[in-house]
N, C-alpha and C positions, 0 to 999 in steps of 0.2 A: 389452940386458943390464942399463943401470941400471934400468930399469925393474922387470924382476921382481925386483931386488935393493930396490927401494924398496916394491914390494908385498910384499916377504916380512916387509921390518921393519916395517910396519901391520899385518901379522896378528900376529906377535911381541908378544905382552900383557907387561904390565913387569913387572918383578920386585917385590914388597914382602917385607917380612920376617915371618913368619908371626909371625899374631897369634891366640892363643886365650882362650874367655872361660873364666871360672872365679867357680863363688858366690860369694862370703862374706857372712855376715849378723849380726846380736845376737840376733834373734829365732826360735825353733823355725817359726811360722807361712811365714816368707820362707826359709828353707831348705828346709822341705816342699814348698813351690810354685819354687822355683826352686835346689835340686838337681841336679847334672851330668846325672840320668839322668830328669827331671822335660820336662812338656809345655812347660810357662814358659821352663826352659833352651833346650829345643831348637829352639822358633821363635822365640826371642832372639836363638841361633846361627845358625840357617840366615839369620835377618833380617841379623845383622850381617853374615856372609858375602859375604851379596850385598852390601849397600852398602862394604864393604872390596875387594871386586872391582873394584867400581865408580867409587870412589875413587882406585885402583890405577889402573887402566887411563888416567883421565882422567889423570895424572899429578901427581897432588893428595900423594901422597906421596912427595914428592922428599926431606924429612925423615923421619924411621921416626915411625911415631905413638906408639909407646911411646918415649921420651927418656931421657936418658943420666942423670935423675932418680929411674927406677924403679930398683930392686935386680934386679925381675926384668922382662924386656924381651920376654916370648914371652907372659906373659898378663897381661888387663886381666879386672881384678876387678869383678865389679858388686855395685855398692851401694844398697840401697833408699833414698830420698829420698821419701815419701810426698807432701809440698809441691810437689815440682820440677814446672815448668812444662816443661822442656824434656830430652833428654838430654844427657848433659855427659862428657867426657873430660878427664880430670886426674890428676897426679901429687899423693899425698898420704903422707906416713908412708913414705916411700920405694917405694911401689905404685902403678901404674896403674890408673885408677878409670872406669868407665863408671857414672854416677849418675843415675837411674831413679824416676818414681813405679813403681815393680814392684808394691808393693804398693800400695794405698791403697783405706780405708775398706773391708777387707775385700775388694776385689776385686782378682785379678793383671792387671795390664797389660804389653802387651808392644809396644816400639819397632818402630814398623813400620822399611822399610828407608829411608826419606824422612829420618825420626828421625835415625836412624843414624847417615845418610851426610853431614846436616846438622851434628851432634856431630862426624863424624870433619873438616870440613872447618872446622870454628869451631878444634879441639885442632891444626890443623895448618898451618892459616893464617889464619883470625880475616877479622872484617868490617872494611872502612874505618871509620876514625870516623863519615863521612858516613852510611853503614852502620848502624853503631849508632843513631845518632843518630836517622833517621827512621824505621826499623825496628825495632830495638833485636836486631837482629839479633845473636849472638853473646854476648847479656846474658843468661844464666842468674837469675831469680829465687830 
């Protein structure tokens, strides 16, 4: 009996608090290419999805990824960073930020789920300094 009681809480996937992306941009250019109803959005989203699932499950969200910093706590906003080297998760101006080369030199780029789930694990528990250090893991450019 403990047994199928222990097999049934390893199929039981954890809970997180749903989280959805949503544009915002300055420029007309990065709004046309990543739009709610745009190709860019959409394998941004299904990209994140997965790696938010993924991150879920491993139990990498024991904290909610949006923090008690944003105003609004159910969506992270993406923001085009043309320079960034990396994806990044941050609270900024009371918002939660997914910051992105999305656009850059006229091309749309889109965060694979590796990206992703590496951003969501930097915004939720960070690298060792050791980590940093020889890596530079969790150091945003």
């Amino acid at each position: 009996m403990l047994l199928i009681y222990l097999t049934a809480l390893a199929g039981t996937p954890a809970q997180c608090p749903p989280v959805k992306l949503s544009a915002e941009g300055r420029t007309r250019t990065f709004i046309a290419q990543f739009a709610n109803n745009s190709d860019g959005f959409r394998k941004t989203s299904a990209n994140f999805t997965k790696a938010y699932a993924k991150a879920c499950s491993e139990g990498l969200l024991k904290t909610p990824l949006i923090g008690a910093k944003a105003r609004d706590r159910r969506h992270l906003f993406l923001h085009n960073a043309p320079d960034a080297n990396v994806a990044s998760i941050y609270t900024s101006g009371g918002r939660a930020v997914l910051e992105y080369a999305f656009m850059s030199d006229g091309k749309v780029n889109v965060p694979s789920v590796d990206d992703l789930h590496e951003a969501i694990f930097c915004a939720v528990h960070g690298a060792s300094a050791k980590e940093q250090e020889e890596s530079g893991r969790c150091l945003p450019d």
